[in-house]
C-alpha positions in Angstrom: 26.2 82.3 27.7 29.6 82.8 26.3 32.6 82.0 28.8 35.6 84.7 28.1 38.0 82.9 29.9 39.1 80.0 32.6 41.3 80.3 35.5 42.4 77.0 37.6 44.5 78.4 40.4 45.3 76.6 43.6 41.7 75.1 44.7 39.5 78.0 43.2 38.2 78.0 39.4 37.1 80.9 38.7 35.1 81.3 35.4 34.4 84.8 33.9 31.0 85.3 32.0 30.6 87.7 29.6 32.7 90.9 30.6 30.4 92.4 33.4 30.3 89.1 35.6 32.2 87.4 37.4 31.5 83.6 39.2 33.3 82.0 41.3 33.0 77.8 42.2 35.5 77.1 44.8 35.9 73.6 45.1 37.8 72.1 48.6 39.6 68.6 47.6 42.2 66.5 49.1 43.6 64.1 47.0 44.1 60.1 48.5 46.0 57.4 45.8 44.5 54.0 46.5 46.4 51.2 45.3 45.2 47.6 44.4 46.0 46.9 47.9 43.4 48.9 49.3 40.9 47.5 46.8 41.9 43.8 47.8 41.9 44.9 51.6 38.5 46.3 51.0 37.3 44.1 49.0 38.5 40.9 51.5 37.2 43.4 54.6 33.6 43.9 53.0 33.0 40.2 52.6 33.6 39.3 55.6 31.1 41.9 57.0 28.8 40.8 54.5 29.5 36.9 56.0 28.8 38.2 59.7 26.0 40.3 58.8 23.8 36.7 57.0 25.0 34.8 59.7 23.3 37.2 62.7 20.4 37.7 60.2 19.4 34.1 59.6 20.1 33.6 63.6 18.0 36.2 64.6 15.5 35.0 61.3 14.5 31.6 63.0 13.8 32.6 66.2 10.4 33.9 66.3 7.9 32.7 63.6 4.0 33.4 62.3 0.9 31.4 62.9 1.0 30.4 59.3 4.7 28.9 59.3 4.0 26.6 62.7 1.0 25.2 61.1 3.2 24.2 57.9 5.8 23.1 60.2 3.6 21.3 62.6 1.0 19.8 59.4 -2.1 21.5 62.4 -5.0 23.6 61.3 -6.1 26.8 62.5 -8.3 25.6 64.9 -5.8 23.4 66.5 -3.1 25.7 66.7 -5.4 27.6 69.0 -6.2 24.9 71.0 -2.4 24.5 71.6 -2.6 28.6 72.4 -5.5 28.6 74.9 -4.2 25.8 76.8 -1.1 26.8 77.5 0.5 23.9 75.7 2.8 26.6 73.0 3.4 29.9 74.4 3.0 32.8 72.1 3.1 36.6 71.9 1.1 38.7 70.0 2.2 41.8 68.8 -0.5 43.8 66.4 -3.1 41.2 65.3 -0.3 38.5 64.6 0.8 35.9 66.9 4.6 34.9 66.8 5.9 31.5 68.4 9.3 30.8 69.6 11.2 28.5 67.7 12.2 27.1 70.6 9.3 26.2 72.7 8.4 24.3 69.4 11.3 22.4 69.2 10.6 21.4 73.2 6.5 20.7 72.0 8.1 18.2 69.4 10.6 16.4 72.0 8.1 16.2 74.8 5.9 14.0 72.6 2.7 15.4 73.4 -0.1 14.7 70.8 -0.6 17.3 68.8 -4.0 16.6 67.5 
């Protein structure tokens, strides 16, 4: 298509196609400078978010772990871990098919001394 002519007034363009035609775009924008300030304020405000937002996630990352990782922690088997389970001896919950441990009750099972095997 062949554009006859372009008009920018105020916040409307209007472009005329062919002779018979006529669109119109209106487009709505409000103009904001930002200055190397803002970018440094931004930039200084964003890491610091990014800080906060690790240090919750690696907080909230310990505290419950899988079967798999108390094992590794622990150097137990399968078998014993269960043991530990049916007793009563490391409290768990099981959500789905996995179980999850708290970090803490096996930081207590390590101070208390009992004999893990």
């Amino acid at each position: 298509m062949k554009v006859n002519s372009f008009h920018v007034s105020q916040m409307a363009v209007s472009i005329r196609i062919d002779s018979a035609r006529l669109l119109k775009l209106y487009f709505i924008m409000e103009i904001e400078l930002i200055t190397k300030e803002d970018l440094r304020q931004l930039r200084v405000q964003l890491l610091e978010d990014i800080k906060q937002h690790f240090a919750s996630q690696s907080a909230q990352k310990t505290q419950w772990l899988k079967s798999a990782q108390v094992r590794a922690m622990l150097s137990i088997s399968p078998g014993t871990l269960q043991t530990l389970r049916v007793k009563g001896t490391l409290k768990h919950t099981k959500i789905g098919g996995s179980f999850y441990y708290s970090h803490e009750d096996i930081q207590t099972l390590l101070k208390s001394g009992h004999q893990l095997i």
